[in-house]
N, C-alpha and C positions, 0 to 999 in steps of 0.2 A: 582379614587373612592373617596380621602379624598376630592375632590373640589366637588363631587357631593354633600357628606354629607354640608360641607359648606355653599355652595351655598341655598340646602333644608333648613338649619335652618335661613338663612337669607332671604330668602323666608317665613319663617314660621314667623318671626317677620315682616314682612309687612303685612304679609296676616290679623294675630291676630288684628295688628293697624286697618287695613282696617275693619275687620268685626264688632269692636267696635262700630266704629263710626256708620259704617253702620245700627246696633243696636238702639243705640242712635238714630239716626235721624230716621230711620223707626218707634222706636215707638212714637216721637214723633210728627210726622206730620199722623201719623198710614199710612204707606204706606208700602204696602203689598209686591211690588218687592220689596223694599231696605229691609223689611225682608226677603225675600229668596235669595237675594243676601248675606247677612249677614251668615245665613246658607248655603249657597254654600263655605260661607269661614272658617265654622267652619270645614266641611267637607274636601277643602281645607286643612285646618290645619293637621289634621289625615293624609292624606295622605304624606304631606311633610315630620311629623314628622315619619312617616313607612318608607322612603325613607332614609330620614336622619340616623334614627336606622339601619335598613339593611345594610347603607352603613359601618358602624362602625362595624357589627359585619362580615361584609365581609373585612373588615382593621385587624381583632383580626385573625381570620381565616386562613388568607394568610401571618401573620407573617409579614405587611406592616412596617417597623420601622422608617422607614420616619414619620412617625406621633407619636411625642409624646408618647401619651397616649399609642401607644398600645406599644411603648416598653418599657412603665416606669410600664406594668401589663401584659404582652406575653411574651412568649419568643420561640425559635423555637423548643425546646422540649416540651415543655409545649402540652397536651392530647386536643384533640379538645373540649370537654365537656366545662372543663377548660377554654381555650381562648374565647369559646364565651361570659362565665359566666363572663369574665373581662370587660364587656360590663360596666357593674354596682358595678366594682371592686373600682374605684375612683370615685370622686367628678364631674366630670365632666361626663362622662361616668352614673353614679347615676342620673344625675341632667335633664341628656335626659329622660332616663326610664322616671324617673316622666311627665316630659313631654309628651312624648309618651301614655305613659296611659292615663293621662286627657283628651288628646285629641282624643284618641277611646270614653273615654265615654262620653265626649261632645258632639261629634257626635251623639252617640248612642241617647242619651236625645234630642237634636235638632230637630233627625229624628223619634224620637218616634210617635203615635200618642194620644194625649192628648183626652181624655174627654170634648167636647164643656162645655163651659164655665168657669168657673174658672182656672181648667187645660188649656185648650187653649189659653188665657189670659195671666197666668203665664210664659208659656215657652220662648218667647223673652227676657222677665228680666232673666230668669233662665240661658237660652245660654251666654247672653251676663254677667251674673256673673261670669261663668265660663272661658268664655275666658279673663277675668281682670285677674284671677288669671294665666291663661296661658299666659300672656303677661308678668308676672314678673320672668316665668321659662324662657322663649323664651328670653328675657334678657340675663339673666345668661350665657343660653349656646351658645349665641352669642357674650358678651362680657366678663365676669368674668370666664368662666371655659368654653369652648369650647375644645370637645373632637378632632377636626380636626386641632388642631396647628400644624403647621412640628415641626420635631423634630428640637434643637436647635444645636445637633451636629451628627454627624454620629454614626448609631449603627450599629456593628456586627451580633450584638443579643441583645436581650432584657432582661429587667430584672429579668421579671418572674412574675407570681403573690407568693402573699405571701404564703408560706406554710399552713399557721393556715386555709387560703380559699380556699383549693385542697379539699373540700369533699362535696359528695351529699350537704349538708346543703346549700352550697355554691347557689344552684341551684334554691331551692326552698324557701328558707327563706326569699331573699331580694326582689323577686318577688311579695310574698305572702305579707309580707308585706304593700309594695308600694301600690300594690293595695287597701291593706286596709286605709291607708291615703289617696288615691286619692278619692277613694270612699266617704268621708265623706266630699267631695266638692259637691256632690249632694244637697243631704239634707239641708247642710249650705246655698247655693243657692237656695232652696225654700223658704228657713223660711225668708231670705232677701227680697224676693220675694212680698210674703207675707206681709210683713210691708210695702214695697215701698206701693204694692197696696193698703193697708189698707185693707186687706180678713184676716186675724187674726183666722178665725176658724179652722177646722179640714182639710180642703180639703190639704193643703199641706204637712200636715204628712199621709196622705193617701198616694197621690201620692210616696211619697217619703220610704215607708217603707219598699218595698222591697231591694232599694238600702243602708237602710240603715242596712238589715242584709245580704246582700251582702257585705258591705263595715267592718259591723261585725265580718262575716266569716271569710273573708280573715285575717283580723288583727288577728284573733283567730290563725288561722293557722302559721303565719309569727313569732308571741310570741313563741305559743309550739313547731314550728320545729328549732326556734331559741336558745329552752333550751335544745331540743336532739343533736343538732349540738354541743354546748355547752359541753353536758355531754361526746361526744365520742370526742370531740377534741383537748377541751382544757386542760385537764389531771387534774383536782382537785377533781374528787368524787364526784363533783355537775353538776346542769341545771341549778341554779336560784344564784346568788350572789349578786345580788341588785345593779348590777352595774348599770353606769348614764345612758346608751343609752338604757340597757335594762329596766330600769323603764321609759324611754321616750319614749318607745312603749308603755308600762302599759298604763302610764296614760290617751289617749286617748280613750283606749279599757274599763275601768273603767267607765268613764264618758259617754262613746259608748253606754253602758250597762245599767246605770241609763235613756240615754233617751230611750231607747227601749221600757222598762219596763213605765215610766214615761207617753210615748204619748199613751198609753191603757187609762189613768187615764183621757187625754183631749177628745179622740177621745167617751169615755161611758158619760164622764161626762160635757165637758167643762172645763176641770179645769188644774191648772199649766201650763198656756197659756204663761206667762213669764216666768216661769222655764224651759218650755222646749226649748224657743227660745235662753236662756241664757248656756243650756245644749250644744246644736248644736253648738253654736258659740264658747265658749269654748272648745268641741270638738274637731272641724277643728283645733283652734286656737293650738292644742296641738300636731296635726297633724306634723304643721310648727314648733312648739316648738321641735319636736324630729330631726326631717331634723334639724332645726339649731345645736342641739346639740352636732348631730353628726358631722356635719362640720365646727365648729368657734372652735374648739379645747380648750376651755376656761375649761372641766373639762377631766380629762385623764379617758379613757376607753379603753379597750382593741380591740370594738369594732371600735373605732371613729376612724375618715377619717385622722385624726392629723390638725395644725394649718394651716389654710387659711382666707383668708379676704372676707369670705361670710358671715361669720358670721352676721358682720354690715348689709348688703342685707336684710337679715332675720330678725334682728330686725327691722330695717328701715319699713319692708312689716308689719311683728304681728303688730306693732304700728298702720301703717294708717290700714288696717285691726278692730283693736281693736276699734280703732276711730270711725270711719264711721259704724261699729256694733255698737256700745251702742249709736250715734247718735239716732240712727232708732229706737233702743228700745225704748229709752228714750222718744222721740216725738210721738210714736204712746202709751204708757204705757195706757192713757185711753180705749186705744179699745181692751187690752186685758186683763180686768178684768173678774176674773173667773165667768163663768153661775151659778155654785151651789158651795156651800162652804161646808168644815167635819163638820160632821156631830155626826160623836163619834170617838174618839182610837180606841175603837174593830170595827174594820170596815176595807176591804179590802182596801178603798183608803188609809187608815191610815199606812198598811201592804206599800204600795207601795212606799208612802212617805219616810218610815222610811229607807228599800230598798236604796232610791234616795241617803237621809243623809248619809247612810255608804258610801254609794259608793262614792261619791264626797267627801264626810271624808276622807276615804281611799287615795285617789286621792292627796289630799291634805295634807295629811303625807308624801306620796310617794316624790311630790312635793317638799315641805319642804327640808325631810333629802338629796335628790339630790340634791337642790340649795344651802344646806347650808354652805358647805366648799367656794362658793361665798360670801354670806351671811358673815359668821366668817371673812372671809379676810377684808370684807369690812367695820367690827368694828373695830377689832382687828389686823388684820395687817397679822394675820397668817390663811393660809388657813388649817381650820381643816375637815376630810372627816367622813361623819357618817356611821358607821358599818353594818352590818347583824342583830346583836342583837336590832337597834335599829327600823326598819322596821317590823323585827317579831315579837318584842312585842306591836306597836301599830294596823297590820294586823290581827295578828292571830284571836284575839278575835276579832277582826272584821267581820273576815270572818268566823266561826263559826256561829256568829249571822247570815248573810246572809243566808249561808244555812239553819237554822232555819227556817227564815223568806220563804224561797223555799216551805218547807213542811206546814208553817202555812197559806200564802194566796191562796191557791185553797181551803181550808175549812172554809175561813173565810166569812161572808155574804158581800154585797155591805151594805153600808149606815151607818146600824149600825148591830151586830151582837148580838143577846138574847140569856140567859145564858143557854138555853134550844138549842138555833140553835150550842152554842157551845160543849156542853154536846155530841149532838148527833152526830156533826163532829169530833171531836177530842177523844171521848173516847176512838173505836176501834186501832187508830194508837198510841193512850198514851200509850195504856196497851201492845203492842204488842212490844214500844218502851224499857218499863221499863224493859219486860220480858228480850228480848237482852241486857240491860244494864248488866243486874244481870248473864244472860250468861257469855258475854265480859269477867267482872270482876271474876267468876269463872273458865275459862278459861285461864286466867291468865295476863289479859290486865289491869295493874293497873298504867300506867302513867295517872295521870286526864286530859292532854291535848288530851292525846292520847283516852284516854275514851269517854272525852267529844264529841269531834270530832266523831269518832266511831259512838256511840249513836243519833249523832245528823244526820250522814249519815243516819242512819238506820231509823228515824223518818222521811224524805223523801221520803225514800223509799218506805214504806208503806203507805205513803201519793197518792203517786203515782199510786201504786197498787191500792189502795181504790175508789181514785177516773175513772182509769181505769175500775174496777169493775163496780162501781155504772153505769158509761155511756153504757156498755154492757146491763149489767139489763133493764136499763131503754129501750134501745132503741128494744131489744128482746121482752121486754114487750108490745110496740107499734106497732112493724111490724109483730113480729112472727120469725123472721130471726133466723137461727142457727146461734149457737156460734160462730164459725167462721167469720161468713160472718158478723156476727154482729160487733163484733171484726173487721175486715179488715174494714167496712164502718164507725163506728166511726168516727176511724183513719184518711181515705182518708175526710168524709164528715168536717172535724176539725181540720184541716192540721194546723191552727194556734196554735191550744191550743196543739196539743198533739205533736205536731214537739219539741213545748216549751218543754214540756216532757222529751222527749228524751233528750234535751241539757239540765236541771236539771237532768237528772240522770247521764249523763255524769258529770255535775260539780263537780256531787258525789264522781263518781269513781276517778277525779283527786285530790278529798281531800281524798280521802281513801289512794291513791297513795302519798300524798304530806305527808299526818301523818307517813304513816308509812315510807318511807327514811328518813324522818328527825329525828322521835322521836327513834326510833329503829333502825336505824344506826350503824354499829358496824367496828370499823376500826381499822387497825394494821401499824407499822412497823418495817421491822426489816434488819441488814444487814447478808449477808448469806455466805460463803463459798459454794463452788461446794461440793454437795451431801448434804446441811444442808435444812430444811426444817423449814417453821414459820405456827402458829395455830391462825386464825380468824375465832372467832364463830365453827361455824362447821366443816369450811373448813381446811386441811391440804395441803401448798405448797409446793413443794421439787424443790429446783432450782439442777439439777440433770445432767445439760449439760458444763453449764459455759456461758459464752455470745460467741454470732459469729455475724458476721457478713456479710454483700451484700454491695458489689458497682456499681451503676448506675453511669451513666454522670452527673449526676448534683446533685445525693444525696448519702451519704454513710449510709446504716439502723446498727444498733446496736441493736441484738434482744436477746432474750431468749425464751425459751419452756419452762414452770412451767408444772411438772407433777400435777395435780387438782384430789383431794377426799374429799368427804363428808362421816365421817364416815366409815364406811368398803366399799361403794360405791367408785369405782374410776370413772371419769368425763373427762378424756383425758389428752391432754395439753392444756394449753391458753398461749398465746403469746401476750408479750408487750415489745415493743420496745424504742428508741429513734433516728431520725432523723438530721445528719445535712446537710442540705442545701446549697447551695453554696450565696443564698440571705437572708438567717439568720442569725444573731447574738447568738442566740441561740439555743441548741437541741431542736429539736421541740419531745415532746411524743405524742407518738401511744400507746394507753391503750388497756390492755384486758379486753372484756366483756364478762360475760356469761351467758348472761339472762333467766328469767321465769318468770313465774307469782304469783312465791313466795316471790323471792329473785330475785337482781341481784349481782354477783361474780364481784369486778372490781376491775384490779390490771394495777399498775403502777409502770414501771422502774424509780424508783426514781433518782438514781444516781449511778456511780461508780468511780476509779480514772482513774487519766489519764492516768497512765501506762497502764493500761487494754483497755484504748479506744486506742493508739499506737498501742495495741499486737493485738488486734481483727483484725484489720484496714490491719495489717502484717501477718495475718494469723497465728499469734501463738494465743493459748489458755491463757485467763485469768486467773490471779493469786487470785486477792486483793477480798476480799468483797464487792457484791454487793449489795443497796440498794434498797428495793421493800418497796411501799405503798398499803393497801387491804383493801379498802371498802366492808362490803355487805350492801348490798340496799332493805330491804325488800321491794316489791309491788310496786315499780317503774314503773313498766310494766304497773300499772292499770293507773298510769298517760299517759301513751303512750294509753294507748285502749281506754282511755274518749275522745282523740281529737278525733277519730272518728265515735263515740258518735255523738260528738258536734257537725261535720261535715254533719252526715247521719240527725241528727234533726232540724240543721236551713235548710237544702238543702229542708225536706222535709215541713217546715212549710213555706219556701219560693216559693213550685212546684203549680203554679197555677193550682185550680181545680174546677169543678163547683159544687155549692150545689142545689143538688137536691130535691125535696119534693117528700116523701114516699106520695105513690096511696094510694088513698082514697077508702076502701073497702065500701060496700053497706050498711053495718050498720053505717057509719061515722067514722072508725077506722083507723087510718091512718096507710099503709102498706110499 
């Protein structure tokens, strides 16, 4: 099987070479076989790279250890879930996926069917973008990291995968992800498109919009189930630490984000024609920025591959990449001068603008404090790494304003907005806002970050509602429709605006969720004797058994049962453990959670000595004190319930639907 996969990826690099060229000449002599020949090998390609994947997860499956890869991340005990998930466990293995994916949606785009003219036009330069960039993955995992090496020496058994990637997360994170980087090769590939042909207008951010809150989505998904895997895994009381790889997901999704919003502004108006082709290619460009990061090992992260010599690859690619992009910008820059220019500040383009600037702002802190311990070495000599504190103080109030700016542009008018069109949009939700401020604050919410925030959710949200209202009204008012029905058709007939909806009030719920674990956080610890009990917030723990212990073939667990009360309320036990591994260096912790949608309870086996890990291990009872860490986490949970939120409102502002026009009653009234 490992010569099938082989042989498929070296097929799949002749095939790619082949359909290039064939690209190439078909359009340049416009001959119609040599482009369906071309597209025969884009499809081609999918298939090889299916062949090649299957092969490798039937190598992981079967416990093959003659190959490398699968015994340096399998092992024979290792759970079936697991083995296949080590598909995408290494650099190599990883480096297919990617491949794999681009070339389903290659396919998919190739065999699309375009819209005569412009769209039909574009799609050969669009395929054959795409397969450039699948020629430099089909590289890689044909000569730099090829998952089908024999192994170098004979294995018994395998190494295993790593402990810290044995969980759900493991599953659904790196997939969700991938997708979303592969995803914004679309897009990037039109707007190239687009300049080659000199069409500069709106057609190819048409074309391309759904893909690119498809390609949105998923990066959405891949970040958030990357911070819950995070919080149940890694054992620190967080989702979010600003680490390198996990801001090299951000910052695509950031700037993902400003052009979504951005090409509404071209697509109404003509306008930010180079912003937004500078948006996209940036973008992608950050796509490849995070894959390298994660694999040239140049900054340590808990998540990264470790050091390899793909790194250079990867620069090598961004550069000519970067190149050959601002090429094209730059030569075509007269043909995309904007149609209409602002017109005032108070003005919705102005709203969206500003939008843009944080976002790529943000981006660009983000940016910064990641590269900077590069940066410092390279004045200085010492590589210095930048903190938490330094990320949260230039996001917060960033993203604050963002959501602001959520609730102010659906009330703000196009062009320019009169003190009267603001008066009468904004008064209802000011006053509805102040009133919850002065709540909040009686209430007893008097952090001001935490306030601010609050408040500023809440002016959203009413935003929301309002304008939700006004679109019933009006539309009852026209047809006659009961509420419902009014309400339901809105919705379905405005899939675009009001899906948007739903994923700002999701954003909400995750800043409601993000303020309160951070601002209101309450954490403890303490070492305990058998029967001694510690007090966090409300909660009281009674370590009341001592530690014990389980032995598995390949891991011994070291656990406890915490008796849990809130109050005169008792809550059970919760269980949190530590792991050692037979392929770890270190105990791996297993945390307890015990979640709601007030709070969450999470507690962690800190440590104990090592007489007690002997005595356990020996089946005698623990002597020495143990050490427990206990976070509570208020409203965490609301960050978990906004991602599917976010999920149900891009899915629905992406569900194609037709708009209909309301019958025309016999007095002229439209129904």
């Amino acid at each position: 099987m490992a010569e099938i996969g082989y042989l498929a990826l070296l097929f799949a690099l002749l095939v790619t070479l082949y359909s290039i060229i064939a690209y190439i000449l078909g359009i340049k002599n416009d001959n119609k076989r040599l482009l369906a020949s071309a597209r025969g090998g884009v499809l081609s390609l999918a298939v090889l790279t299916t062949v090649a994947s299957g092969s490798l997860v039937y190598l992981l499956l079967t416990s093959d250890f003659s190959v490398e890869y699968v015994a340096h991340y399998t092992s024979s005990y290792l759970p079936p879930v697991y083995k296949a998930a080590a598909f995408w466990a290494g650099n190599a293995g990883s480096l297919l996926l990617w491949l794999w994916v681009l070339a389903v949606i290659a396919a998919i785009v190739a065999y699309s069917r375009p819209k005569r003219g412009q769209e039909e036009e574009m799609l050969p330069y669009v395929s054959m973008i795409l397969m450039i960039v699948a020629l430099f993955f089909t590289y890689l995992v044909n000569f730099v990291a090829n998952p089908f090496e024999p192994a170098a020496k004979y294995y018994a058994d395998g190494y295993g995968l790593n402990p810290l990637l044995q969980n759900p997360g493991m599953i659904i994170h790196p997939t969700t992800l991938y997708i979303g980087y592969v995803g914004f090769t679309v897009p990037y590939a039109y707007a190239m498109t687009a300049l080659i042909l000199r069409k500069t207008g709106d057609a190819w951010i048409k074309v391309t919009r759904r893909w690119t809150l498809f390609a949105w989505l998923f990066l959405s998904i891949g970040i958030i189930y990357g911070a819950q895997w995070a919080y149940v895994e890694l054992g620190w009381g967080g989702y979010w630490a600003w680490d390198p790889v996990e801001n090299a997901s951000l910052l695509p999704w950031l700037t993902g984000t400003a052009f979504l919003h951005s090409v509404m502004i071209q697509e109404r108006k003509g306008m930010l024609k180079v912003w937004n082709i500078m948006l996209i290619l940036v973008t992608f460009l950050l796509t490849i920025f995070g894959t390298f990061l994660t694999r040239s090992g140049i900054l340590q992260s808990v998540h990264a591959f470790g050091d390899s010599n793909l790194g250079t690859y990867f620069l090598v690619f961004m550069g000519a990449l970067l190149a050959v992009s601002l090429f094209l910008a730059l030569d075509r820059l007269p043909l995309l001068r904007d149609q209409n220019q602002f017109e005032s500040v108070l003005s919705k383009e102005s709203s969206f603008l500003l939008n843009n600037l944080l976002l790529v702002g943000s981006a660009f802190a983000v940016f910064f404090g990641t590269m900077y311990p590069l940066i410092s070495e390279a004045v200085t000599g010492d590589k210095v790494s930048v903190q938490a504190p330094f990320f949260n103080t230039v996001n917060v109030p960033i993203g604050i304003v963002l959501v602001a700016l959520i609730g102010v542009c659906p009330l703000i008018a196009w062009k320019r907005a009169t003190l009267r069109n603001l008066v009468v949009n904004f008064l209802v939700p000011f006053i509805a806002t102040v009133i919850f401020a002065v709540a909040a604050y009686l209430y007893g919410i008097r952090h001001l970050a935490a306030l601010v925030s609050y408040t500023v959710s809440a002016f959203v949200v009413f935003t929301i509602i309002l304008e939700v209202y006004h679109g019933v009204r009006v539309r009852r008012k026209m047809t006659g429709e009961g509420l419902l029905t009014a309400f339901g058709r809105l919705f379905t007939r405005n899939r675009r605006r009001y899906g948007g909806y739903l994923v700002h009030l999701a954003v909400v719920m995750m800043v409601v969720g993000i303020t309160g674990s951070s601002v209101y956080k309450v954490e403890g610890t303490a070492s305990l004797d058998k029967g001694e009990s510690m007090q966090v917030g409300d909660y009281t723990l009674t370590f009341d058994e001592g530690l014990k212990a389980t032995i598995e073939p390949h891991k011994a667990v070291i656990y406890t049962d915490l008796v849990v009360s809130k109050g005169d309320q008792a809550l059970g036990r919760l269980r949190t453990a530590k792991e050692a591994h037979h392929n770890a260096e270190s105990l791996i912790t297993e945390v307890g959670v015990k979640g709601g949608l007030r709070e969450d309870l999470f507690v962690i086996l800190a440590g104990f000595s090592e007489r007690d890990y002997r005595a356990v291990l020996e089946g005698r009872p623990s002597q020495d004190p143990v050490t427990f860490k206990v976070f509570v986490n208020p409203l965490v949970a609301w960050f978990w319930l906004g991602e599917y939120v976010l999920i149900l409102g891009t899915l629905f502002a992406m569900w194609p639907g037709r708009r209909l026009k309301a019958p025309v009653t016999a007095g002229g009234m439209k129904r």
